[in-house]
N, C-alpha and C positions, 0 to 999 in steps of 0.2 A: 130878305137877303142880309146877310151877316155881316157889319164890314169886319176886314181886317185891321187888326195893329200895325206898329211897326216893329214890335217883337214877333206877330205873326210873319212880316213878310222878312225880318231878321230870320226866321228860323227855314221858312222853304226855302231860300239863297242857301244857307249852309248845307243842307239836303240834299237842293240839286247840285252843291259842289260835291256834297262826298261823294254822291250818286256817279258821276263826272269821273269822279277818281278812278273808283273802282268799277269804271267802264273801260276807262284806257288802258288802266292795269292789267285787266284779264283780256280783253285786245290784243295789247304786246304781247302777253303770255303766248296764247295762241299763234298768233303771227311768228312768232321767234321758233316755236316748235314747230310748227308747220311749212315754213319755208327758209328758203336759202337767203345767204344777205343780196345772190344776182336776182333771186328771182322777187323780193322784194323793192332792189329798186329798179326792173322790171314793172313793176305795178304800179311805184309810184310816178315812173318818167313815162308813163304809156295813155300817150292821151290826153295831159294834166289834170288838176285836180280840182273836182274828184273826178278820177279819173272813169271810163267803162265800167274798167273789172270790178273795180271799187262798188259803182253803184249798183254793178250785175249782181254782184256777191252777197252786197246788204240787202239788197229785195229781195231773192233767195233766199237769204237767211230769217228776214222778216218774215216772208210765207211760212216758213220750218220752225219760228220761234214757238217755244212751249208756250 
């Protein structure tokens, strides 16, 4: 087994943050185009967080990811 650096584990941190970014990025996108700002914080006050729909939607989506 290989160990890592600490420029190796400097570099997966920056990674999983871009990674991070441009998760929530395209998230909001989605979210913004897809629904209303009631029906939005409908979703986020339904339940608390994370809420039902929230986790019903991601496990749906996780089954249907490419």
């Amino acid at each position: 087994m290989t160990e890592m650096t600490w420029e190796d584990v400097a570099r997966l941190e920056r990674d999983r943050q871009a990674k991070r970014v441009e998760c929530v990025e395209r998230l909001a996108k989605i979210l913004a185009k897809e629904f209303s700002l009631n029906e939005l914080k409908f979703i986020w006050n339904y339940g608390g967080i994370p809420g039902p729909i929230l986790v019903e939607a991601f496990e749906i989506a996780r089954i249907k990811a490419k």
